[in-house]
PDB file of N, CA, C and O in Angstrom:
ATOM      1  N   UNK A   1      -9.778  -9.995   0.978  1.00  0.00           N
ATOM      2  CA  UNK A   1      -8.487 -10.145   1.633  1.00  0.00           C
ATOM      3  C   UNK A   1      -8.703  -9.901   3.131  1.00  0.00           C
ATOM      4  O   UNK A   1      -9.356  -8.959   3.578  1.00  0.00           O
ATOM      5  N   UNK A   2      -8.102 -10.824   3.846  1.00  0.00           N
ATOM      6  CA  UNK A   2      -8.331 -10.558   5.353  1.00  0.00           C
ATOM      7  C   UNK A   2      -7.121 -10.274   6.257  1.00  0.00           C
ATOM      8  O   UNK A   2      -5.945 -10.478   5.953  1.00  0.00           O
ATOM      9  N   UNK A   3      -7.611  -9.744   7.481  1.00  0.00           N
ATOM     10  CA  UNK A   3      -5.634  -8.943   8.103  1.00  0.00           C
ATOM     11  C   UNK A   3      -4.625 -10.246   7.596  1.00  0.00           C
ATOM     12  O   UNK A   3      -3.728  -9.961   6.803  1.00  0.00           O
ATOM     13  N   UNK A   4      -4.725 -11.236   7.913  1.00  0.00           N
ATOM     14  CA  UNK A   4      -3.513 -12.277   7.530  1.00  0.00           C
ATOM     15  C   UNK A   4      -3.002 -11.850   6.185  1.00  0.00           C
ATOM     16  O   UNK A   4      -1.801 -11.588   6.244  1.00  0.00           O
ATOM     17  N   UNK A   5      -3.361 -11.743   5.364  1.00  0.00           N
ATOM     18  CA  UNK A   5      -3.429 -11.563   3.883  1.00  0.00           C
ATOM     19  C   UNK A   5      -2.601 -10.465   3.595  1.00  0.00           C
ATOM     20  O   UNK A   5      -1.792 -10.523   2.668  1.00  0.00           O
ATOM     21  N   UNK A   6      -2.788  -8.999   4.635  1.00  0.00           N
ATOM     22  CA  UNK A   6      -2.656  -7.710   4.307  1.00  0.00           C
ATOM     23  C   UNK A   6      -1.218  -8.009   4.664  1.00  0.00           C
ATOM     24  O   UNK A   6      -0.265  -7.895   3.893  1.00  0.00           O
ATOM     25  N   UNK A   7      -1.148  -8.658   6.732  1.00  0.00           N
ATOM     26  CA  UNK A   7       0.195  -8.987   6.816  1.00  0.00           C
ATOM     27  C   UNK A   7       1.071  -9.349   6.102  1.00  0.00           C
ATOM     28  O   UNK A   7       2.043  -8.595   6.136  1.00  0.00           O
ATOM     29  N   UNK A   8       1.196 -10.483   5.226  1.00  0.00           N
ATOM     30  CA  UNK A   8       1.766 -11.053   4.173  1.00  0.00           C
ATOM     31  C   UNK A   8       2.487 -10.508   3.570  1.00  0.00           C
ATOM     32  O   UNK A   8       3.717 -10.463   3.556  1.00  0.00           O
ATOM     33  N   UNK A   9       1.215  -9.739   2.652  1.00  0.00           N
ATOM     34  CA  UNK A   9       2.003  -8.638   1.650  1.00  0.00           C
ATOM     35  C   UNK A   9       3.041  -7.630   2.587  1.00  0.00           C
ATOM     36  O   UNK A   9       4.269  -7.644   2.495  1.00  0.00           O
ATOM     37  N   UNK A  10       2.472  -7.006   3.243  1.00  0.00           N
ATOM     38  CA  UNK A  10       3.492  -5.916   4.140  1.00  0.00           C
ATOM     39  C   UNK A  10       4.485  -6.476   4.256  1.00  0.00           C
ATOM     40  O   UNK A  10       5.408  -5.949   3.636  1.00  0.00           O
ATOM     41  N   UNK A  11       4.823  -7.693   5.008  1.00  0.00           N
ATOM     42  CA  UNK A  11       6.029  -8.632   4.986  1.00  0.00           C
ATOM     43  C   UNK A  11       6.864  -8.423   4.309  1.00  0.00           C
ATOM     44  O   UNK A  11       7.913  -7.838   4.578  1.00  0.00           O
ATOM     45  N   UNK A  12       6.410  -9.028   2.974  1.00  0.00           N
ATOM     46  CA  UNK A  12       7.129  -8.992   1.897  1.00  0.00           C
ATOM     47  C   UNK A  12       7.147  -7.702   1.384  1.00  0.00           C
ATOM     48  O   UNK A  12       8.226  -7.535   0.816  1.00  0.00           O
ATOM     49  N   UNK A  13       6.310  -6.523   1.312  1.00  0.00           N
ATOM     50  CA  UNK A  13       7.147  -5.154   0.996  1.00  0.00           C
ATOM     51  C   UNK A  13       8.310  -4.949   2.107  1.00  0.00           C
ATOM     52  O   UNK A  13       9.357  -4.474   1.668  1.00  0.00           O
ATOM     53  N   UNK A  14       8.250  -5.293   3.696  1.00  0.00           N
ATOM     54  CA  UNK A  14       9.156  -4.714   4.213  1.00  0.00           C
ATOM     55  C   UNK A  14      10.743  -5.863   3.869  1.00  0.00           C
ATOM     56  O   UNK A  14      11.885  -5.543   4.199  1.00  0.00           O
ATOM     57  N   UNK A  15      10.391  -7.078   3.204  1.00  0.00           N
ATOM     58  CA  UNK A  15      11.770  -7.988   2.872  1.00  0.00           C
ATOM     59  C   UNK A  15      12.337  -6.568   1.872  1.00  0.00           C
ATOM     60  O   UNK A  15      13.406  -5.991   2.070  1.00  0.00           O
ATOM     61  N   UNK A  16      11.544  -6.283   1.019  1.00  0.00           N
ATOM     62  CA  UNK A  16      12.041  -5.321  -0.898  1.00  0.00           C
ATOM     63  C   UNK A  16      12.490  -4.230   0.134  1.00  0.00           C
ATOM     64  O   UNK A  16      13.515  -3.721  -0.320  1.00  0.00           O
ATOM     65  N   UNK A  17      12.212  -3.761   1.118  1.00  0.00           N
ATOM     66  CA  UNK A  17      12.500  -2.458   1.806  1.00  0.00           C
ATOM     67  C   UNK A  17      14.062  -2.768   2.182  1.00  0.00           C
ATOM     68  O   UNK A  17      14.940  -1.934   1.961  1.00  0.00           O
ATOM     69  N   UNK A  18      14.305  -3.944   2.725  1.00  0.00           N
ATOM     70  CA  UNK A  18      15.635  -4.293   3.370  1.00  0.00           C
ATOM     71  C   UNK A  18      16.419  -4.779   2.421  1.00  0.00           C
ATOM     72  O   UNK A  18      17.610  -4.799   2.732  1.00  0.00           O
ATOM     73  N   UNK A  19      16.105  -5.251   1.172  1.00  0.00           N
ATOM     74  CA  UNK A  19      16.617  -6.038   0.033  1.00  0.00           C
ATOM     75  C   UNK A  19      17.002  -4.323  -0.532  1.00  0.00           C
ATOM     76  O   UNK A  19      17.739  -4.471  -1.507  1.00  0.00           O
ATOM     77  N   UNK A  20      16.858  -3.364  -0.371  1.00  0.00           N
ATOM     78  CA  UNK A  20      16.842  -1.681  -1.526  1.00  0.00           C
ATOM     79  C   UNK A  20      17.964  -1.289  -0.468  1.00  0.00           C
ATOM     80  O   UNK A  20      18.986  -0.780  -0.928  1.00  0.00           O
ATOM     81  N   UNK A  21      17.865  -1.487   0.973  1.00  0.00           N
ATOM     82  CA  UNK A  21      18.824  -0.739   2.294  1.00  0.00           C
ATOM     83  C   UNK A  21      19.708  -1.659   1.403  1.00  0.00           C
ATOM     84  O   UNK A  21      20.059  -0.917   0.485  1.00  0.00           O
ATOM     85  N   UNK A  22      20.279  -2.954   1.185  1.00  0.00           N
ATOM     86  CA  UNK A  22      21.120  -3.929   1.114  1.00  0.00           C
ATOM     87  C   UNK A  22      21.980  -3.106  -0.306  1.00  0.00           C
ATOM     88  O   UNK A  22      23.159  -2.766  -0.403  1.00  0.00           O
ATOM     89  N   UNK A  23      21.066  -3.006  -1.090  1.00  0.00           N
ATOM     90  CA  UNK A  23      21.535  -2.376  -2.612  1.00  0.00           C
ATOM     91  C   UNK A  23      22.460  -1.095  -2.415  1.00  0.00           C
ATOM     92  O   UNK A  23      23.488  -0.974  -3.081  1.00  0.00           O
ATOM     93  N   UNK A  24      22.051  -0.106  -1.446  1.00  0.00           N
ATOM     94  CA  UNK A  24      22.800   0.795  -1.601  1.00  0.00           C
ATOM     95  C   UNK A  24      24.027   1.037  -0.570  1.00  0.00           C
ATOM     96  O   UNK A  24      25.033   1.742  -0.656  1.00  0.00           O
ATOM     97  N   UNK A  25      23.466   0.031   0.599  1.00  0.00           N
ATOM     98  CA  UNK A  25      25.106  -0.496   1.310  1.00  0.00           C
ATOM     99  C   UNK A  25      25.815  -0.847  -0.133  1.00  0.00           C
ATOM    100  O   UNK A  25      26.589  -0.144  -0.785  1.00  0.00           O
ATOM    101  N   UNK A  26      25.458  -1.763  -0.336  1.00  0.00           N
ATOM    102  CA  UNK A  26      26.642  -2.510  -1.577  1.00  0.00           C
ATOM    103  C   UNK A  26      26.461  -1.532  -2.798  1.00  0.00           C
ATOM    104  O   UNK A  26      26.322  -2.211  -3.816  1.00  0.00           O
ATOM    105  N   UNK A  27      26.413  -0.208  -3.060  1.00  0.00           N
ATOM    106  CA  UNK A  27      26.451   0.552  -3.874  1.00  0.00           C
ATOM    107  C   UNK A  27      26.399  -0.351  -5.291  1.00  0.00           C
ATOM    108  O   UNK A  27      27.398  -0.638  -5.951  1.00  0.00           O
ATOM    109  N   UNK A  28      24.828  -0.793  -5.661  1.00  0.00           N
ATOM    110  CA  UNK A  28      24.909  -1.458  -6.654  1.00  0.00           C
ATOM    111  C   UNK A  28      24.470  -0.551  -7.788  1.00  0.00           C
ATOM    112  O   UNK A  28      24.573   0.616  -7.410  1.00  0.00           O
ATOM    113  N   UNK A  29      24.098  -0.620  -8.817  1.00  0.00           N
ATOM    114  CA  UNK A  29      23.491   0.064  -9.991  1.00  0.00           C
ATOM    115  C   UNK A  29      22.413   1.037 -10.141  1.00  0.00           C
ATOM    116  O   UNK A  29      21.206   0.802 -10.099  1.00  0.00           O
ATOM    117  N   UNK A  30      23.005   2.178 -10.323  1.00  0.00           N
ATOM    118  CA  UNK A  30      21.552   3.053  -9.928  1.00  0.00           C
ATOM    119  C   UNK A  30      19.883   2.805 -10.398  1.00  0.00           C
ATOM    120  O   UNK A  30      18.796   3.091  -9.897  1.00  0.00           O
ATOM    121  N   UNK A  31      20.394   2.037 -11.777  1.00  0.00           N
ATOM    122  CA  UNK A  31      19.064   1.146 -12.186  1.00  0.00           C
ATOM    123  C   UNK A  31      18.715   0.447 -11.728  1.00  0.00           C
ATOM    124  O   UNK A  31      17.506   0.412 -11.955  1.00  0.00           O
ATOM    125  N   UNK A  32      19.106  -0.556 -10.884  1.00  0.00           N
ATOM    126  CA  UNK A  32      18.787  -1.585 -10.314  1.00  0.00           C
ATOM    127  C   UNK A  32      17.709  -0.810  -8.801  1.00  0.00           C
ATOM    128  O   UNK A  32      16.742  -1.103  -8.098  1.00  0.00           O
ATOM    129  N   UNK A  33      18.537   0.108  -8.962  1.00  0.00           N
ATOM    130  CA  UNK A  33      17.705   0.488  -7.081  1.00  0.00           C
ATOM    131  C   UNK A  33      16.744   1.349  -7.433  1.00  0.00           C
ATOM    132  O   UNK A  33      15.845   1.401  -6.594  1.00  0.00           O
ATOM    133  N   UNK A  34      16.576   2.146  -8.501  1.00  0.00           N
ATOM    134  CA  UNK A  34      15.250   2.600  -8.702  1.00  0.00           C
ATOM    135  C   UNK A  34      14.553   1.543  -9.127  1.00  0.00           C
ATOM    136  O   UNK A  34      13.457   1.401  -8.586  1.00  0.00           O
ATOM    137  N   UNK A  35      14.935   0.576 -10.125  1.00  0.00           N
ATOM    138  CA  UNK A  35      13.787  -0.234 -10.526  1.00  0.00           C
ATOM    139  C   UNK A  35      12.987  -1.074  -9.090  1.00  0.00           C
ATOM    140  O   UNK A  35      11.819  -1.459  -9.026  1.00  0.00           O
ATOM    141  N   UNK A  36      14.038  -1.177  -8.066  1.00  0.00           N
ATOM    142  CA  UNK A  36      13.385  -1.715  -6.658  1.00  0.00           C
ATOM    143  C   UNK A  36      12.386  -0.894  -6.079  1.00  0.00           C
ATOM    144  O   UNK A  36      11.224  -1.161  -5.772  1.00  0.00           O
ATOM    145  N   UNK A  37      13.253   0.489  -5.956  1.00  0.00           N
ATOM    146  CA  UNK A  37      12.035   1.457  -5.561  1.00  0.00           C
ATOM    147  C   UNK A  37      10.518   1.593  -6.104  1.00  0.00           C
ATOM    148  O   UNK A  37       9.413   1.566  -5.560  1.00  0.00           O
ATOM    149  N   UNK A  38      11.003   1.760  -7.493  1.00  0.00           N
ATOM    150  CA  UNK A  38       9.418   1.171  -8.172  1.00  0.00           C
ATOM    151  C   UNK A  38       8.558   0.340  -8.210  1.00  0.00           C
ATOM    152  O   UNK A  38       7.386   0.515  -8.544  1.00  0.00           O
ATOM    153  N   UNK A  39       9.383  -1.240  -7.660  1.00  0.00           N
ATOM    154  CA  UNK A  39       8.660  -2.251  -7.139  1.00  0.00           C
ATOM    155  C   UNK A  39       7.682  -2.398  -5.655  1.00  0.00           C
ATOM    156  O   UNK A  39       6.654  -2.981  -5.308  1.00  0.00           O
ATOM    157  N   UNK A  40       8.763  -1.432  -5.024  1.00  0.00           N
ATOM    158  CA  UNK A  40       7.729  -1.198  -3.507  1.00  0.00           C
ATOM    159  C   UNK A  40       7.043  -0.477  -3.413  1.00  0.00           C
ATOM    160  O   UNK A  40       6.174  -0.754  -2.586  1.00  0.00           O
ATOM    161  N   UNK A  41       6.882   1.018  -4.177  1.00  0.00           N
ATOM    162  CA  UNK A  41       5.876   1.497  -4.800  1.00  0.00           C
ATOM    163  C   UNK A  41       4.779   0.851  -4.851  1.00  0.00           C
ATOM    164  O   UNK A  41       3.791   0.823  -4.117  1.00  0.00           O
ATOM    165  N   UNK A  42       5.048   0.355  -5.762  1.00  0.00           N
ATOM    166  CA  UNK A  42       3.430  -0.519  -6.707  1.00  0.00           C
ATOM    167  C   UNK A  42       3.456  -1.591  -5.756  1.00  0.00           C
ATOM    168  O   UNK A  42       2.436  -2.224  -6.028  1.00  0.00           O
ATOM    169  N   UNK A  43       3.926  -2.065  -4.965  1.00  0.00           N
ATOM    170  CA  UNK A  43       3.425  -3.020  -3.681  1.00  0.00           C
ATOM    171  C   UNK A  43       2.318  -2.177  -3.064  1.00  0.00           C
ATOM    172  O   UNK A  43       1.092  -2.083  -3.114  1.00  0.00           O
ATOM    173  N   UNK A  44       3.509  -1.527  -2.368  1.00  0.00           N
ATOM    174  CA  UNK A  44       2.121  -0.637  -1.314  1.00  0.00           C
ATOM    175  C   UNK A  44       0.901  -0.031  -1.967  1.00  0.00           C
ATOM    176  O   UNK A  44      -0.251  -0.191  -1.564  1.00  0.00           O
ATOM    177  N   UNK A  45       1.293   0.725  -3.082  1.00  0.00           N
ATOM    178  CA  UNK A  45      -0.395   1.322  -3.588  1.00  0.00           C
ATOM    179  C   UNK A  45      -0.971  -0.219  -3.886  1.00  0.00           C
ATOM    180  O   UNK A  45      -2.164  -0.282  -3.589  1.00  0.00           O
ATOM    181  N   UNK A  46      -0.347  -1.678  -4.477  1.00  0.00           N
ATOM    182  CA  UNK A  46      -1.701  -2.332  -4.134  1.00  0.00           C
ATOM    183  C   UNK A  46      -2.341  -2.575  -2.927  1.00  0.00           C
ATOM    184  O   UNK A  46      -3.382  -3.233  -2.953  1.00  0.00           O
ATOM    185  N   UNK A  47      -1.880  -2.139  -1.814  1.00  0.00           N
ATOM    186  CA  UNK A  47      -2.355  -3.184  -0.712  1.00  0.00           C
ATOM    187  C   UNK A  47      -3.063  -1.880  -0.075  1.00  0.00           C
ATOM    188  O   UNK A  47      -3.999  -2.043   0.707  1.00  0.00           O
ATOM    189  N   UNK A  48      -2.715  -0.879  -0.335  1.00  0.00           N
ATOM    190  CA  UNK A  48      -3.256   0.730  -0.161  1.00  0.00           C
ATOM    191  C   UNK A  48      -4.777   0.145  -0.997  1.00  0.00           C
ATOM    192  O   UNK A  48      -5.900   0.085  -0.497  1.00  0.00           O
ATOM    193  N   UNK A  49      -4.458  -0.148  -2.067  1.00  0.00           N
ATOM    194  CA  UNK A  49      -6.010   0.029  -3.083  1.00  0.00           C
ATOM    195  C   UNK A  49      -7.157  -1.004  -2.410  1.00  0.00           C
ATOM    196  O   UNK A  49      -8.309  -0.649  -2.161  1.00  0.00           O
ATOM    197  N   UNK A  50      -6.685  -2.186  -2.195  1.00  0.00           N
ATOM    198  CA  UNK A  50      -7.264  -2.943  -1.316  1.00  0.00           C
ATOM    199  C   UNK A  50      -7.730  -2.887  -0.269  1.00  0.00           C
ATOM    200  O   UNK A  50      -8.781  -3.414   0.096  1.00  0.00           O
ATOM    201  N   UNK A  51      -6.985  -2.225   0.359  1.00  0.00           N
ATOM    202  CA  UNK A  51      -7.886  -1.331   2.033  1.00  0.00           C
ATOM    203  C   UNK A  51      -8.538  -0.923   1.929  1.00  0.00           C
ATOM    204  O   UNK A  51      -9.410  -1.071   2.785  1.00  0.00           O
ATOM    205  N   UNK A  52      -8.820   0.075   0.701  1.00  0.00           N
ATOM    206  CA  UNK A  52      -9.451   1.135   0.903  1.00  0.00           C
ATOM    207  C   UNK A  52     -10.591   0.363   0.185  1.00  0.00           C
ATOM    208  O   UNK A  52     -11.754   0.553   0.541  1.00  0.00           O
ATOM    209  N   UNK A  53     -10.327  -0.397  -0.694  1.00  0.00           N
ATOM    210  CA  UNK A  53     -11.679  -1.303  -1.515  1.00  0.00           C
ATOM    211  C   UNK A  53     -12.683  -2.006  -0.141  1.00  0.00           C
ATOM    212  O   UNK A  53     -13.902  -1.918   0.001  1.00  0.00           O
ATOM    213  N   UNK A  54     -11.720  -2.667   0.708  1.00  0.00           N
ATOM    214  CA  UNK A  54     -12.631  -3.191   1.958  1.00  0.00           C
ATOM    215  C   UNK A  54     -13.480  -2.613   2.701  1.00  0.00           C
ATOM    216  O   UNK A  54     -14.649  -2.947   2.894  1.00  0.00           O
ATOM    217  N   UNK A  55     -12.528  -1.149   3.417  1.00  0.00           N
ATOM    218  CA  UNK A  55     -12.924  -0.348   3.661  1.00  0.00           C
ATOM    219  C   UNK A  55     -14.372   0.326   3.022  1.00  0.00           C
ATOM    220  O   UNK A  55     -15.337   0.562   3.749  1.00  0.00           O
ATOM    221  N   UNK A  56     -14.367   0.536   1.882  1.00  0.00           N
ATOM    222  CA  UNK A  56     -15.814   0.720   0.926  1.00  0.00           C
ATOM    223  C   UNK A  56     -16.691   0.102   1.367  1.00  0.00           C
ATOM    224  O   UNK A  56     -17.704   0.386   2.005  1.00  0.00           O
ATOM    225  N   UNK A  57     -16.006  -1.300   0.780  1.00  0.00           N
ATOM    226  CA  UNK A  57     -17.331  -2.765   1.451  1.00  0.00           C
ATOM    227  C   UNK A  57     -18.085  -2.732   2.303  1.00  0.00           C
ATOM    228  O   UNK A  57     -19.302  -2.546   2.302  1.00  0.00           O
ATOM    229  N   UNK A  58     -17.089  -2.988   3.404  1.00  0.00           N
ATOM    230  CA  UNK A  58     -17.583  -2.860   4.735  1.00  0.00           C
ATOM    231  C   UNK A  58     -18.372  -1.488   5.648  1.00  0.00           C
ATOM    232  O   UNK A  58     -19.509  -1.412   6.115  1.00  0.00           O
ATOM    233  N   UNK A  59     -17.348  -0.605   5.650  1.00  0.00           N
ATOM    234  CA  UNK A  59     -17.629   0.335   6.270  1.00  0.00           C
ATOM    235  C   UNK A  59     -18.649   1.433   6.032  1.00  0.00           C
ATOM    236  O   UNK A  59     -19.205   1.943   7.005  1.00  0.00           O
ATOM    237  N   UNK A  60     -18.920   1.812   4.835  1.00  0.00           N
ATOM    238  CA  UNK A  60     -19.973   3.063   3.939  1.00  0.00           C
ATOM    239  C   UNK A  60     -20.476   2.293   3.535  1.00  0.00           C
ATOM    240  O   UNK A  60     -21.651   2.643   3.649  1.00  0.00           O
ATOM    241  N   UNK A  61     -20.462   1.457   3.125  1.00  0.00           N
ATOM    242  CA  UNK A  61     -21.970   0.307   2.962  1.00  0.00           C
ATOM    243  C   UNK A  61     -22.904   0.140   3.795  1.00  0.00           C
ATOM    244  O   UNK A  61     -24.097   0.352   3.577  1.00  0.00           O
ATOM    245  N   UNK A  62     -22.287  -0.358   5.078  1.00  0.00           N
ATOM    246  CA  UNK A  62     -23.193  -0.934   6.440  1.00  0.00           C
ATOM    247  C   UNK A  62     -23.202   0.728   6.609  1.00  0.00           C
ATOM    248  O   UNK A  62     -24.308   1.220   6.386  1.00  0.00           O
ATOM    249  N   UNK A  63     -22.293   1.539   6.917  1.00  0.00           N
ATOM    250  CA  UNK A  63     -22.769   2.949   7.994  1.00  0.00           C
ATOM    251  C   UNK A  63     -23.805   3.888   7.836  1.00  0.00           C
ATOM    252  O   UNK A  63     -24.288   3.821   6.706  1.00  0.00           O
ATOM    253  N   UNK A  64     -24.139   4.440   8.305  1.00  0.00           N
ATOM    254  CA  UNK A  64     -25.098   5.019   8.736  1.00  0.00           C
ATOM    255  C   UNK A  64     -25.070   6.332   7.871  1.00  0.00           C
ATOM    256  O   UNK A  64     -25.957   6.585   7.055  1.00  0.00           O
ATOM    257  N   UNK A  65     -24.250   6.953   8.050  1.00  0.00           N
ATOM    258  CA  UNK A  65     -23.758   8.371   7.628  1.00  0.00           C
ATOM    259  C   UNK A  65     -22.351   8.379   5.957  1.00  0.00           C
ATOM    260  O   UNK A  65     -21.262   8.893   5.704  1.00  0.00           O
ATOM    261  N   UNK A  66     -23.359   7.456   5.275  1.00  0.00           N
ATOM    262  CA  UNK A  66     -22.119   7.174   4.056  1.00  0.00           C
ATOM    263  C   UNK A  66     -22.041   8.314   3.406  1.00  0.00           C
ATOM    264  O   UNK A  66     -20.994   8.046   2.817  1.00  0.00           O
ATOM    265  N   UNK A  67     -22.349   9.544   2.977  1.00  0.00           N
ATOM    266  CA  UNK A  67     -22.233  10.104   2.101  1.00  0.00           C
ATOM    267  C   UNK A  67     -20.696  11.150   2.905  1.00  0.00           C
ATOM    268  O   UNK A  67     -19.679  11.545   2.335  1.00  0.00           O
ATOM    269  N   UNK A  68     -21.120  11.320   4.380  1.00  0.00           N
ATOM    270  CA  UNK A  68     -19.824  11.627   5.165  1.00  0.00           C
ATOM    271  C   UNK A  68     -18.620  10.597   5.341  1.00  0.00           C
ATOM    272  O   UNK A  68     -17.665  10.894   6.060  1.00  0.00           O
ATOM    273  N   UNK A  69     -18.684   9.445   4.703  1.00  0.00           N
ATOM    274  CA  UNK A  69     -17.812   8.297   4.887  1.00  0.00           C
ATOM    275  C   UNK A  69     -16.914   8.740   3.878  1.00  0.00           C
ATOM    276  O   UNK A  69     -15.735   9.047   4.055  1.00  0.00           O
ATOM    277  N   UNK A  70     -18.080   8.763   1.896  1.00  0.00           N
ATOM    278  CA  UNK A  70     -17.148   8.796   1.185  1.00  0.00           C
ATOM    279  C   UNK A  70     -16.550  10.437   1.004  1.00  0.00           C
ATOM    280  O   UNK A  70     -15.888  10.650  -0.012  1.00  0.00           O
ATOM    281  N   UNK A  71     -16.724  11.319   1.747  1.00  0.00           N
ATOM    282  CA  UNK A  71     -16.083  12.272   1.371  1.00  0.00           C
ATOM    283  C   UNK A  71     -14.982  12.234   2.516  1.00  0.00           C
ATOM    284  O   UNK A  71     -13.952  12.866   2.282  1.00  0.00           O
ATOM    285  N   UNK A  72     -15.071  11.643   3.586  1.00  0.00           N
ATOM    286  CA  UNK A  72     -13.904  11.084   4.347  1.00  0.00           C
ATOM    287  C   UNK A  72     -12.458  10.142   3.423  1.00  0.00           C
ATOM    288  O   UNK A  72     -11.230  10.166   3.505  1.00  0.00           O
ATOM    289  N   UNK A  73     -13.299   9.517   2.726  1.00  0.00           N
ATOM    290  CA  UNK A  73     -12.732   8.738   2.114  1.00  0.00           C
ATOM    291  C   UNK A  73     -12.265   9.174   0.741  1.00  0.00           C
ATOM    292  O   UNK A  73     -11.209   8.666   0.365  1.00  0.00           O
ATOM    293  N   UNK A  74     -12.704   9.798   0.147  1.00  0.00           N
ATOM    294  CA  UNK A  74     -11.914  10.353  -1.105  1.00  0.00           C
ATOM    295  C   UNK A  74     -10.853  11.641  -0.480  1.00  0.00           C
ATOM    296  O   UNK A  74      -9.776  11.847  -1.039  1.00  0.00           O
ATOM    297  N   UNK A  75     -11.278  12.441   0.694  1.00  0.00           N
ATOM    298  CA  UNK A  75     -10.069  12.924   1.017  1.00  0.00           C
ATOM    299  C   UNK A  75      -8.745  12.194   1.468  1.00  0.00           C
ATOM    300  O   UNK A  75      -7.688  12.825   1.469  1.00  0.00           O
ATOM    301  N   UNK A  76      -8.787  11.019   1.808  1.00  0.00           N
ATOM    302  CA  UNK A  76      -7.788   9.707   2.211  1.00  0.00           C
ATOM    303  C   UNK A  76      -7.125   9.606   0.923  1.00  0.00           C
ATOM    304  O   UNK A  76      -6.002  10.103   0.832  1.00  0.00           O
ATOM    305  N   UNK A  77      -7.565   9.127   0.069  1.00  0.00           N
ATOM    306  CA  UNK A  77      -7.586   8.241  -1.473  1.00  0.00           C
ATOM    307  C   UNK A  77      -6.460   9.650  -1.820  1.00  0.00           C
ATOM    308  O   UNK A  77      -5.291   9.264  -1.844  1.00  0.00           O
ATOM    309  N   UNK A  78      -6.618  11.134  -2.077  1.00  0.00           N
ATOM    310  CA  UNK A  78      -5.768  11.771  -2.298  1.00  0.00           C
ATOM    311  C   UNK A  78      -4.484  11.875  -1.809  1.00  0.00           C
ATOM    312  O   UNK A  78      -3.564  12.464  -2.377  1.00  0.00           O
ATOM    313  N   UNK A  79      -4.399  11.007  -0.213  1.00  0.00           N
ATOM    314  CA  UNK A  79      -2.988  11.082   0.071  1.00  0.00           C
ATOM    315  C   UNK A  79      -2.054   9.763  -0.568  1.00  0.00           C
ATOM    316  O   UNK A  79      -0.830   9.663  -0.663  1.00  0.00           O
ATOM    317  N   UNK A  80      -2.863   9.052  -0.861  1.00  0.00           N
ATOM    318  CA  UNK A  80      -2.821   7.411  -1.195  1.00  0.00           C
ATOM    319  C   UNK A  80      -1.835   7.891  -2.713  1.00  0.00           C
ATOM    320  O   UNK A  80      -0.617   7.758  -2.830  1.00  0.00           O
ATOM    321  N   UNK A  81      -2.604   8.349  -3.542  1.00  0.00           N
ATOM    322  CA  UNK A  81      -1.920   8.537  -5.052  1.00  0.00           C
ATOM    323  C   UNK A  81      -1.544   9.881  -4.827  1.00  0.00           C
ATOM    324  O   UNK A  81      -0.962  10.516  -5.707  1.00  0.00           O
TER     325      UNK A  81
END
């Protein structure tokens, strides 16, 4: 996935972000707006999981100092989930 790609998705989590503001202006169904909330949820942790997958790829692969990358990086991953 490349920045265009990441943009995209963000996009479209921030449409579900304004589509959830819209729900509770119009005081719609409390089910309805958690089940949204849950949808942007699981947006962002995918595009969260994906960064951080690239991030892997790229970055502690090629670097120099990976074993300080991934403990950089699993302290990240804990704020993530």
């Amino acid at each position: 996935m490349d920045k265009k790609e990441y943009l995209v998705a963000l996009r479209r989590i921030e449409g579900q972000v304004r589509g959830l503001q819209r729900m509770i202006e119009e005081e719609r169904d409390c089910k309805e707006i958690i089940s949204q909330i849950a949808a942007v949820r699981s947006a962002l942790k995918r595009v969260g999981i994906l960064i951080v997958e690239e991030y892997a790829k790229k970055c502690i692969v090629s670097g120099e100092d990976a074993e300080n990358e991934i403990s950089e990086l699993l302290k990240d991953l804990q704020s993530l989930f």
